[in-house]
N, CA and C atoms of all chains as a GROMACS GRO file, in nm:
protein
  390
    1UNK      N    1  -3.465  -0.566   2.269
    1UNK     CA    2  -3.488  -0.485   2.146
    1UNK      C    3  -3.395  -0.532   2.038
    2UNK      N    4  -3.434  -0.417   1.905
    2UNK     CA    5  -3.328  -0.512   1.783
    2UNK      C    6  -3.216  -0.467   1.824
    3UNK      N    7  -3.068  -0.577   1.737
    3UNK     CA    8  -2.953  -0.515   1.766
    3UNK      C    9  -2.944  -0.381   1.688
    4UNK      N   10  -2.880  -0.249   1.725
    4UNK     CA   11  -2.854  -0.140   1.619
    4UNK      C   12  -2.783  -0.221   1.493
    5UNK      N   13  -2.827  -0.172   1.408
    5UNK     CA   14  -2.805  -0.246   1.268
    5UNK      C   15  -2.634  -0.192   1.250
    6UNK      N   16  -2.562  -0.309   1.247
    6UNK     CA   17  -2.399  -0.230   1.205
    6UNK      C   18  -2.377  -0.190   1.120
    7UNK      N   19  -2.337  -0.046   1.145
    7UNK     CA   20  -2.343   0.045   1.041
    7UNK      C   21  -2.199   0.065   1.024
    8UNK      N   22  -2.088  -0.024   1.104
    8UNK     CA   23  -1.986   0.030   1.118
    8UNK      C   24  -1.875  -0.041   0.951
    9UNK      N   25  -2.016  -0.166   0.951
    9UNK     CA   26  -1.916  -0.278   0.828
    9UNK      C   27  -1.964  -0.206   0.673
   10UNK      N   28  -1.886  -0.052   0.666
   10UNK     CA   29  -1.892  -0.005   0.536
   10UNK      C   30  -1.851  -0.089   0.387
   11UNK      N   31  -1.899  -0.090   0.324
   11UNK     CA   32  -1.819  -0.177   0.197
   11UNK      C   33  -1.736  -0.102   0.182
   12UNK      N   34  -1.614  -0.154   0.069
   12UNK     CA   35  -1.520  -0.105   0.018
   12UNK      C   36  -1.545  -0.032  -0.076
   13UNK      N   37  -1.720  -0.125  -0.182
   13UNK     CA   38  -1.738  -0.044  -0.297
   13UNK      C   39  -1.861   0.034  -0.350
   14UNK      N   40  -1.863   0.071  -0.211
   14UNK     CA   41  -1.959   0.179  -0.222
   14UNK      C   42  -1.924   0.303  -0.191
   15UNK      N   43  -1.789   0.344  -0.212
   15UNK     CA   44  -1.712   0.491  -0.208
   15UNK      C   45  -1.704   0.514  -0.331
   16UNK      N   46  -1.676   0.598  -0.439
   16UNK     CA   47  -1.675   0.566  -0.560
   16UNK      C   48  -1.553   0.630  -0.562
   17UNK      N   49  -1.437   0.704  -0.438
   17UNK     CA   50  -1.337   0.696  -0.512
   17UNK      C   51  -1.235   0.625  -0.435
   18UNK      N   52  -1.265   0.527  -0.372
   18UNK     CA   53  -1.225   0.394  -0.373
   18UNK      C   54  -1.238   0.247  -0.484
   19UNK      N   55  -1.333   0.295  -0.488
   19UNK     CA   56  -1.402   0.204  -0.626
   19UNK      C   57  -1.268   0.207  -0.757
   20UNK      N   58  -1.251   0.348  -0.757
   20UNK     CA   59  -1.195   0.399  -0.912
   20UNK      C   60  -1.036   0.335  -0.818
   21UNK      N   61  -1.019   0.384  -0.706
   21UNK     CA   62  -0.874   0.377  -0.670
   21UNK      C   63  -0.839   0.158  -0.730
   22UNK      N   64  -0.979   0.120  -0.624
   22UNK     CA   65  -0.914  -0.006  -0.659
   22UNK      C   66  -0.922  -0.054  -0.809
   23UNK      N   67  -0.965  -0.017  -0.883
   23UNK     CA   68  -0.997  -0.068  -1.046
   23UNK      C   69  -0.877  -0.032  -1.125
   24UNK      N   70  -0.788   0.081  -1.052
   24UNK     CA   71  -0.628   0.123  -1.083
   24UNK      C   72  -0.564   0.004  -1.050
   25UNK      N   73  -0.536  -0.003  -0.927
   25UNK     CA   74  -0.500  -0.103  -0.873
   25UNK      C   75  -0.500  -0.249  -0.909
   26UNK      N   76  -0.578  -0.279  -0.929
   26UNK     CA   77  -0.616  -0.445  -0.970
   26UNK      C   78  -0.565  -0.430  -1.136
   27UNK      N   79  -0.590  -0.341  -1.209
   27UNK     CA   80  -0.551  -0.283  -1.295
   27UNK      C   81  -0.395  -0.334  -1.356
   28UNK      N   82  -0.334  -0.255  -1.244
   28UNK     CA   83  -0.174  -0.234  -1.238
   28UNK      C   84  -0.125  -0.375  -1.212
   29UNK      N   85  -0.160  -0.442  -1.133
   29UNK     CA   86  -0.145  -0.600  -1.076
   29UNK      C   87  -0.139  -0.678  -1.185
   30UNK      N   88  -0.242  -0.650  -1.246
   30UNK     CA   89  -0.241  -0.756  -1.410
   30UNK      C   90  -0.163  -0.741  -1.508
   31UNK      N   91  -0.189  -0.635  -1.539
   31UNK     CA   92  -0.057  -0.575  -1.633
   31UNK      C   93   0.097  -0.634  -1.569
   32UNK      N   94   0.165  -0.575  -1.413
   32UNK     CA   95   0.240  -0.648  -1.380
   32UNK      C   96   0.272  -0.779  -1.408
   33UNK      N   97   0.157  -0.828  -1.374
   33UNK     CA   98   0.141  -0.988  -1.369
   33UNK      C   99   0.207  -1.032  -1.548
   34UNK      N  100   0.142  -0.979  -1.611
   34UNK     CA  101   0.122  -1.021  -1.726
   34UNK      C  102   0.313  -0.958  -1.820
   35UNK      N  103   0.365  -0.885  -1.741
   35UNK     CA  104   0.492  -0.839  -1.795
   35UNK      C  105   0.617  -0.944  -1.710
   36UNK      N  106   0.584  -0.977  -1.621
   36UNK     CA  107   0.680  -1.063  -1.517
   36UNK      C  108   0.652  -1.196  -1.614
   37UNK      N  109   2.365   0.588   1.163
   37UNK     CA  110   2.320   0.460   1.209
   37UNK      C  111   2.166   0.524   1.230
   38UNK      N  112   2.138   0.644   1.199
   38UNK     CA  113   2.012   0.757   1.196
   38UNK      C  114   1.936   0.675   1.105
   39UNK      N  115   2.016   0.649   0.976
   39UNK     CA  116   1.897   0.581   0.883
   39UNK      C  117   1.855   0.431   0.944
   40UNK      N  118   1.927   0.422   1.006
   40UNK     CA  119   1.910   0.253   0.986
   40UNK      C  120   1.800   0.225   1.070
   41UNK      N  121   1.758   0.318   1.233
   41UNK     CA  122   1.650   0.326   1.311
   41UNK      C  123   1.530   0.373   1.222
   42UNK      N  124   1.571   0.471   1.140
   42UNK     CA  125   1.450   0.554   1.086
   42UNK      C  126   1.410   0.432   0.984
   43UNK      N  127   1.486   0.359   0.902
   43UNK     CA  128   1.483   0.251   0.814
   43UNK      C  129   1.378   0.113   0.898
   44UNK      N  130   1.447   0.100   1.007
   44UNK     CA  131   1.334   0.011   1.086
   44UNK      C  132   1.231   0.050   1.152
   45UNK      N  133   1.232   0.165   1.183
   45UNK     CA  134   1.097   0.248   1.240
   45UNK      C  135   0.970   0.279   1.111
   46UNK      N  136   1.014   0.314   1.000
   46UNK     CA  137   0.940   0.244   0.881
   46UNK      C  138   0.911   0.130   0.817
   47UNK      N  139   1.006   0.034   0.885
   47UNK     CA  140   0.940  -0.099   0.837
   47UNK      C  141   0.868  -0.204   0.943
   48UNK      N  142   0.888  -0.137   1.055
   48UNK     CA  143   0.782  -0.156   1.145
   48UNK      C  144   0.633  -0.064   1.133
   49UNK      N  145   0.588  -0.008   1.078
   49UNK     CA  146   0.523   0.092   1.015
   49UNK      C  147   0.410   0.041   0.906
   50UNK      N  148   0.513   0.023   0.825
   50UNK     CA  149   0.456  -0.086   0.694
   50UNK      C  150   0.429  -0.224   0.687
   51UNK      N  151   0.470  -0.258   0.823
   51UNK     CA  152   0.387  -0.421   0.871
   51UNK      C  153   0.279  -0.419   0.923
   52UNK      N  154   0.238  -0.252   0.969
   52UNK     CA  155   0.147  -0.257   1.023
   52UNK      C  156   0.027  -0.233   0.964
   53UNK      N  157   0.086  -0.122   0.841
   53UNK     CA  158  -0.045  -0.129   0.756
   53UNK      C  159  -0.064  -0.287   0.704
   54UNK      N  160   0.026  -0.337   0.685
   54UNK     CA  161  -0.027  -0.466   0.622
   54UNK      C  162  -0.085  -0.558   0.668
   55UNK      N  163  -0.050  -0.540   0.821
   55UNK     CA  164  -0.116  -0.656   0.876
   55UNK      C  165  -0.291  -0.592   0.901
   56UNK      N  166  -0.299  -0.416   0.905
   56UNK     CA  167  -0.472  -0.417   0.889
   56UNK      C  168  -0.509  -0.404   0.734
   57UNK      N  169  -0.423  -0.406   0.661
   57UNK     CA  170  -0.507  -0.408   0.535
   57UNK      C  171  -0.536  -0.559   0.476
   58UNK      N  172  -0.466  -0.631   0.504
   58UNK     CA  173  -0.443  -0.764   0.526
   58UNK      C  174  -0.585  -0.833   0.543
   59UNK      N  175  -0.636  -0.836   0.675
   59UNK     CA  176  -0.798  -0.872   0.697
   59UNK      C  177  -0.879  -0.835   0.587
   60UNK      N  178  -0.866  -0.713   0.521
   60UNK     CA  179  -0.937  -0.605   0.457
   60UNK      C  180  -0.971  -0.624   0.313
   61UNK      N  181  -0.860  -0.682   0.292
   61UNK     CA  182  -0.834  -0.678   0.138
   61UNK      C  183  -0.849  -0.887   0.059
   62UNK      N  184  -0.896  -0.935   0.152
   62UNK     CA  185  -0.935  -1.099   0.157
   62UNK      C  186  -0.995  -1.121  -0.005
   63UNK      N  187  -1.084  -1.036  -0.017
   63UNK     CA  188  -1.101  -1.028  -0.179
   63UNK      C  189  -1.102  -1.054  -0.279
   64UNK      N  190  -0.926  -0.994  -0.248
   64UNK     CA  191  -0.839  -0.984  -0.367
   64UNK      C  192  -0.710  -0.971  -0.345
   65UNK      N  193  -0.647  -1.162  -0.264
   65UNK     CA  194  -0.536  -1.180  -0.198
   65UNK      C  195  -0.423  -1.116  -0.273
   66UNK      N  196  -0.411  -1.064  -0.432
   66UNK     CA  197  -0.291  -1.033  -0.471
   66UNK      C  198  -0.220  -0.890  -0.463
   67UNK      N  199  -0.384  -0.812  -0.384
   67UNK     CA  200  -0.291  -0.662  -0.364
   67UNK      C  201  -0.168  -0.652  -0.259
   68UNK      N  202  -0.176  -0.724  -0.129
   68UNK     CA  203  -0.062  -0.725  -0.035
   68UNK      C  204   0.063  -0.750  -0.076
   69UNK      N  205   0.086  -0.887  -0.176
   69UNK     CA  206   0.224  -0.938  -0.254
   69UNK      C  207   0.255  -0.786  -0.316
   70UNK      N  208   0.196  -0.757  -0.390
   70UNK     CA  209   0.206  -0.668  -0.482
   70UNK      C  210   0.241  -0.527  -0.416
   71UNK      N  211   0.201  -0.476  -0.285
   71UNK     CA  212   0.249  -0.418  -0.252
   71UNK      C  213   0.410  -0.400  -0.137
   72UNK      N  214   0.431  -0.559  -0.098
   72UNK     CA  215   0.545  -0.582  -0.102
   72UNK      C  216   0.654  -0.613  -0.176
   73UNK      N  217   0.596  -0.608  -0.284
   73UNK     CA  218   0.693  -0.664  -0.411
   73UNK      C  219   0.748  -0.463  -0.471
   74UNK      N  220   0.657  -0.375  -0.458
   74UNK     CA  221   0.696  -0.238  -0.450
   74UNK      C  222   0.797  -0.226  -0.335
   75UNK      N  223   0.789  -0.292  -0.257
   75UNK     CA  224   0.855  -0.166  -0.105
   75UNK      C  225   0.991  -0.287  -0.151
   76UNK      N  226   0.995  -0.410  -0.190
   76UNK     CA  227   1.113  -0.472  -0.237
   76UNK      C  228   1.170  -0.428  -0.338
   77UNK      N  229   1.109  -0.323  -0.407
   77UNK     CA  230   1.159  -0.263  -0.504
   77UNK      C  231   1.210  -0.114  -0.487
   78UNK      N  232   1.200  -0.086  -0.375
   78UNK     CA  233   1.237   0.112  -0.374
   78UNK      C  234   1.383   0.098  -0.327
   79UNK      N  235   1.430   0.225  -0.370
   79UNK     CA  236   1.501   0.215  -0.309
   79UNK      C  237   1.565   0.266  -0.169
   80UNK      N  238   1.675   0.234  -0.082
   80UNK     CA  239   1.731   0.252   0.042
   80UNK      C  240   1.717   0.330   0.094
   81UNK      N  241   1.714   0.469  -0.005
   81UNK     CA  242   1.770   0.589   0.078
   81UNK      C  243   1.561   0.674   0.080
   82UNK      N  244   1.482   0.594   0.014
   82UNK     CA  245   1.379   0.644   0.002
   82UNK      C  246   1.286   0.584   0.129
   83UNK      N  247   1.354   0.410   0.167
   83UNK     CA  248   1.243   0.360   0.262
   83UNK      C  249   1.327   0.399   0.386
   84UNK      N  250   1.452   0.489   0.374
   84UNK     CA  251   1.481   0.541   0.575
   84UNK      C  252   1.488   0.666   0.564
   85UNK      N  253   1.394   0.739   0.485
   85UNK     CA  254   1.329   0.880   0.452
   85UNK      C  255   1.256   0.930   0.530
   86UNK      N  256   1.236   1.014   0.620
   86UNK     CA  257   1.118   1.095   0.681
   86UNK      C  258   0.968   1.095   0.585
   87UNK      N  259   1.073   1.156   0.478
   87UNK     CA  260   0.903   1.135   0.349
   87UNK      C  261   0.834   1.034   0.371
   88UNK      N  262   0.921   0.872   0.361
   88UNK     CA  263   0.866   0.775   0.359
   88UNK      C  264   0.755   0.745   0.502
   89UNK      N  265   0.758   0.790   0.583
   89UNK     CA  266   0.754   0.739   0.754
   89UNK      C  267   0.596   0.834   0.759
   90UNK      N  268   0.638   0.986   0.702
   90UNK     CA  269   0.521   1.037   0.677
   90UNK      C  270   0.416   0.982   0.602
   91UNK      N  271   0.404   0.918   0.457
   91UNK     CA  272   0.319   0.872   0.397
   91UNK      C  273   0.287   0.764   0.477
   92UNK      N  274   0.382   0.705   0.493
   92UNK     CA  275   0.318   0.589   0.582
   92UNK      C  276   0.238   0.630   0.715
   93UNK      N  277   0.253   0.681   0.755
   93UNK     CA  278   0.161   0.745   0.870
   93UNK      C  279   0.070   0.822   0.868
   94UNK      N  280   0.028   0.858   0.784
   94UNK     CA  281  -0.068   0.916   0.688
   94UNK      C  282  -0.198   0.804   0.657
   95UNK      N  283  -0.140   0.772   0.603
   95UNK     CA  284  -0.219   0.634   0.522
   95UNK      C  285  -0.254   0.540   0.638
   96UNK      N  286  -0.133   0.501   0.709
   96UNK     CA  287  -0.180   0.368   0.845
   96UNK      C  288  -0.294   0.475   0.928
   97UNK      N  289  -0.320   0.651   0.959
   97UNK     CA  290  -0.417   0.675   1.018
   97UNK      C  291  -0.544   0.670   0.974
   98UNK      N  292  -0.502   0.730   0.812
   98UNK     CA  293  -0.619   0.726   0.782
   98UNK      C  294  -0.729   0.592   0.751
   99UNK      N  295  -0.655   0.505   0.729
   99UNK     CA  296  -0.734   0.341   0.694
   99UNK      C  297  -0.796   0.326   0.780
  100UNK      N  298  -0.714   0.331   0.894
  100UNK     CA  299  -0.781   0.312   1.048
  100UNK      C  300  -0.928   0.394   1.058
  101UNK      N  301  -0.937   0.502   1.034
  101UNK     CA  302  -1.019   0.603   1.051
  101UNK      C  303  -1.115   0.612   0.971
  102UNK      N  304  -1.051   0.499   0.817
  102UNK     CA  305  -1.179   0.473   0.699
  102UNK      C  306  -1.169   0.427   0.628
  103UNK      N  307  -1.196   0.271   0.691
  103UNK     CA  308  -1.184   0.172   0.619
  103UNK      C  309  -1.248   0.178   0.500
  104UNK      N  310  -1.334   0.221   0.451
  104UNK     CA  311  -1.417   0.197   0.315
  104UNK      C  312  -1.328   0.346   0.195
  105UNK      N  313  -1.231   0.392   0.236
  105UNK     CA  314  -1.125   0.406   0.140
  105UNK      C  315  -0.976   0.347   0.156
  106UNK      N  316  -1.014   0.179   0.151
  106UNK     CA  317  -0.901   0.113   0.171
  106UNK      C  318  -0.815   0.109   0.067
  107UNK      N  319  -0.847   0.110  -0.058
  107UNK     CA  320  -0.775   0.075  -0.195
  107UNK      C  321  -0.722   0.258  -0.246
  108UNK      N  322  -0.762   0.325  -0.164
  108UNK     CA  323  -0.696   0.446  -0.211
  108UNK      C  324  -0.588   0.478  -0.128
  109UNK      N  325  -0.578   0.437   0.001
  109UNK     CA  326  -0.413   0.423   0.075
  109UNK      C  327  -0.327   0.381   0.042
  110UNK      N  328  -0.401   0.194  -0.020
  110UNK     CA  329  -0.283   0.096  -0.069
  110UNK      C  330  -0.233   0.181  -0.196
  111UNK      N  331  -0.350   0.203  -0.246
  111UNK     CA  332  -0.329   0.275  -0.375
  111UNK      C  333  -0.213   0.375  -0.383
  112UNK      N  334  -0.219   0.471  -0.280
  112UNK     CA  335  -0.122   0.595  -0.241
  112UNK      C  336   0.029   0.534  -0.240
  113UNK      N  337   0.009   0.467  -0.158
  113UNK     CA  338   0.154   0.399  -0.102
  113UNK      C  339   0.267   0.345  -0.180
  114UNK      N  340   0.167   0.246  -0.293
  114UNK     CA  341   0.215   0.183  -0.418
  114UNK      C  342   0.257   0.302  -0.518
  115UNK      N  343   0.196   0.391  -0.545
  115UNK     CA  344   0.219   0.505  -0.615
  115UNK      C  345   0.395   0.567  -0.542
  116UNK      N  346   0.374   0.596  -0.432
  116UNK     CA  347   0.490   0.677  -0.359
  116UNK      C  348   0.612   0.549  -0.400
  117UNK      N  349   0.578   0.429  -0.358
  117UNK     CA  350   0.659   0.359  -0.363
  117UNK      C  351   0.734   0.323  -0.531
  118UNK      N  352   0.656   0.335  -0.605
  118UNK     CA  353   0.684   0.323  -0.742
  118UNK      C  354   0.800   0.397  -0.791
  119UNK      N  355   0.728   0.525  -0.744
  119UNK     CA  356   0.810   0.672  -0.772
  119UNK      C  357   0.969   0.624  -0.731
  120UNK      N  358   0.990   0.570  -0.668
  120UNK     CA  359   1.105   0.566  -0.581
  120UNK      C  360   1.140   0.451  -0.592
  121UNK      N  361   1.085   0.366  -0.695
  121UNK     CA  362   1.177   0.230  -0.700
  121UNK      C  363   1.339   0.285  -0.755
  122UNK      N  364   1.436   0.128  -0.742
  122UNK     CA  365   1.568   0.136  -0.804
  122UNK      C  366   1.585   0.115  -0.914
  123UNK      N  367   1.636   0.225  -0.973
  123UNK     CA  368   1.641   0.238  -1.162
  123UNK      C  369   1.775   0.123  -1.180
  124UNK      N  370   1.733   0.001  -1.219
  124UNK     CA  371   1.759  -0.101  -1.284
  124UNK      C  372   1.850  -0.067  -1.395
  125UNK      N  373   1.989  -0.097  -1.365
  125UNK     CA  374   2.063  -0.032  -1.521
  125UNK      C  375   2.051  -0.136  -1.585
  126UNK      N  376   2.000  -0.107  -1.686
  126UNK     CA  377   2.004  -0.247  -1.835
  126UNK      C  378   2.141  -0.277  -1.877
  127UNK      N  379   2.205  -0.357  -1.850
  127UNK     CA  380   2.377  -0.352  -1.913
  127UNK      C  381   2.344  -0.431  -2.035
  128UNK      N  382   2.343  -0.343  -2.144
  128UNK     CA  383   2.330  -0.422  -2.292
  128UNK      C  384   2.473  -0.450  -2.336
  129UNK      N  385   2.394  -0.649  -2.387
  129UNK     CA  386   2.502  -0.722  -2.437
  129UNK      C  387   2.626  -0.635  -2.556
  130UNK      N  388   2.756  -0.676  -2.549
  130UNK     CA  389   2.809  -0.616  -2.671
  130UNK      C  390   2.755  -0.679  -2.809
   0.00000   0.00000   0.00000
Protein backbone atom coordinates (compact mmCIF):
# COMPACT_ATOMS: atom_id res chain seq x y z
CA UNK A 1 0.00 0.00 0.00
CA UNK A 2 0.94 3.86 -0.17
CA UNK A 3 3.43 5.09 2.36
CA UNK A 4 1.16 7.29 5.03
CA UNK A 5 1.96 10.61 3.63
CA UNK A 6 4.47 12.38 6.35
CA UNK A 7 2.65 14.48 8.04
CA UNK A 8 5.20 14.75 10.64
CA UNK A 9 7.69 17.26 8.24
CA UNK A 10 5.56 20.48 9.30
CA UNK A 11 7.02 23.67 7.65
CA UNK A 12 8.30 26.32 9.65
CA UNK A 13 6.12 28.76 7.58
CA UNK A 14 3.07 27.74 7.73
CA UNK A 15 2.39 28.75 11.52
CA UNK A 16 1.77 32.30 11.19
CA UNK A 17 3.08 32.99 14.54
CA UNK A 18 6.20 31.56 13.76
CA UNK A 19 6.22 33.20 10.52
CA UNK A 20 5.87 36.76 12.37
CA UNK A 21 8.38 35.36 15.18
CA UNK A 22 10.97 34.60 12.44
CA UNK A 23 10.54 37.95 10.27
CA UNK A 24 11.53 39.62 13.98
CA UNK A 25 14.25 37.67 14.03
CA UNK A 26 15.93 37.79 10.69
CA UNK A 27 14.88 41.28 11.21
CA UNK A 28 17.05 41.88 14.32
CA UNK A 29 20.12 39.91 12.63
CA UNK A 30 20.34 42.59 9.92
CA UNK A 31 20.02 45.48 11.70
CA UNK A 32 22.75 43.83 14.06
CA UNK A 33 24.64 42.96 11.18
CA UNK A 34 24.43 46.25 9.75
CA UNK A 35 25.46 48.22 13.29
CA UNK A 36 28.62 45.80 13.98
CA UNK B 1 30.57 26.74 43.60
CA UNK B 2 26.31 26.40 43.36
CA UNK B 3 26.57 28.80 40.46
CA UNK B 4 29.20 27.40 38.72
CA UNK B 5 27.22 23.68 38.39
CA UNK B 6 24.00 25.57 37.80
CA UNK B 7 26.23 27.81 35.23
CA UNK B 8 27.27 24.47 33.45
CA UNK B 9 24.08 22.68 33.82
CA UNK B 10 22.75 25.63 31.62
CA UNK B 11 25.26 25.57 29.24
CA UNK B 12 24.91 22.11 28.72
CA UNK B 13 21.24 22.96 28.14
CA UNK B 14 21.84 25.56 25.54
CA UNK B 15 24.04 23.21 23.41
CA UNK B 16 21.36 21.32 23.28
CA UNK B 17 18.90 23.48 21.97
CA UNK B 18 21.41 24.34 19.49
CA UNK B 19 22.46 21.41 18.40
CA UNK B 20 18.34 20.61 17.53
CA UNK B 21 17.73 23.87 16.27
CA UNK B 22 20.79 23.65 14.37
CA UNK B 23 19.40 20.86 11.72
CA UNK B 24 16.28 23.11 11.76
CA UNK B 25 17.22 26.34 11.03
CA UNK B 26 19.70 25.28 7.64
CA UNK B 27 17.77 28.09 5.93
CA UNK B 28 19.00 30.68 7.46
CA UNK B 29 22.63 29.66 8.80
CA UNK B 30 22.91 33.16 10.63
CA UNK B 31 20.24 32.67 13.37
CA UNK B 32 22.52 30.10 15.56
CA UNK B 33 25.80 32.70 15.48
CA UNK B 34 23.47 35.19 16.42
CA UNK B 35 22.10 33.47 19.06
CA UNK B 36 25.42 32.67 20.49
CA UNK B 37 26.73 35.91 20.04
CA UNK B 38 23.54 36.87 22.73
CA UNK B 39 24.36 34.16 25.36
CA UNK B 40 28.23 35.72 24.74
CA UNK B 41 26.75 38.67 25.61
CA UNK B 42 24.58 38.19 29.00
CA UNK B 43 25.62 38.46 31.69
CA UNK B 44 27.18 35.85 34.60
CA UNK B 45 24.96 36.08 37.18
CA UNK B 46 21.90 35.77 34.60
CA UNK B 47 23.34 32.52 32.59
CA UNK B 48 23.84 30.49 36.38
CA UNK B 49 20.20 31.69 37.16
CA UNK B 50 17.42 29.22 37.80
CA UNK B 51 15.39 31.81 35.56
CA UNK B 52 17.84 31.11 32.98
CA UNK B 53 17.72 27.00 33.18
CA UNK B 54 13.89 27.48 33.27
CA UNK B 55 13.53 29.33 29.94
CA UNK B 56 15.80 27.17 28.64
CA UNK B 57 13.86 24.21 29.46
CA UNK B 58 10.91 25.52 28.42
CA UNK B 59 11.86 26.27 25.03
CA UNK B 60 14.38 22.95 24.54
CA UNK B 61 10.68 21.07 25.44
CA UNK B 62 8.76 22.80 23.65
CA UNK B 63 10.79 22.76 20.07
CA UNK B 64 11.00 19.24 20.64
CA UNK B 65 7.27 18.94 20.89
CA UNK B 66 6.87 21.64 17.86
CA UNK B 67 9.00 21.96 15.62
CA UNK B 68 7.00 24.22 13.24
CA UNK B 69 7.22 27.00 16.10
CA UNK B 70 10.91 26.93 15.83
CA UNK B 71 11.71 30.71 15.34
CA UNK B 72 9.45 31.60 18.27
CA UNK B 73 11.74 29.67 20.95
CA UNK B 74 14.92 30.95 19.28
CA UNK B 75 13.01 33.97 19.19
CA UNK B 76 12.11 33.74 23.13
CA UNK B 77 15.52 32.92 24.19
CA UNK B 78 17.25 35.80 22.24
CA UNK B 79 14.71 38.13 23.77
CA UNK B 80 15.44 36.71 27.55
CA UNK B 81 18.93 36.78 26.63
CA UNK B 82 19.02 40.40 25.42
CA UNK B 83 17.23 41.53 28.47
CA UNK B 84 20.14 40.41 30.41
CA UNK B 85 23.02 41.27 28.36
CA UNK B 86 26.21 43.24 30.14
CA UNK B 87 25.61 46.99 30.22
CA UNK B 88 28.81 48.01 28.46
CA UNK B 89 30.10 51.22 30.29
CA UNK B 90 31.02 53.73 27.52
CA UNK B 91 34.21 55.38 29.19
CA UNK B 92 34.08 58.74 27.26
CA UNK B 93 37.32 60.19 26.04
CA UNK B 94 38.36 63.43 28.15
Amino acid sequence: GADAPDDDDDDDDDDPENRIAKKMLLEEIKANLSTE
Amino acid sequence: NKGQCMSAENKKLFEEFVDYCSGLTEDHPEVIPFLKGRLANANQTYLSSVEFRNVLGRCLTRVQSKRSKIYVYINELCTSLKANSQKRKLTLKP
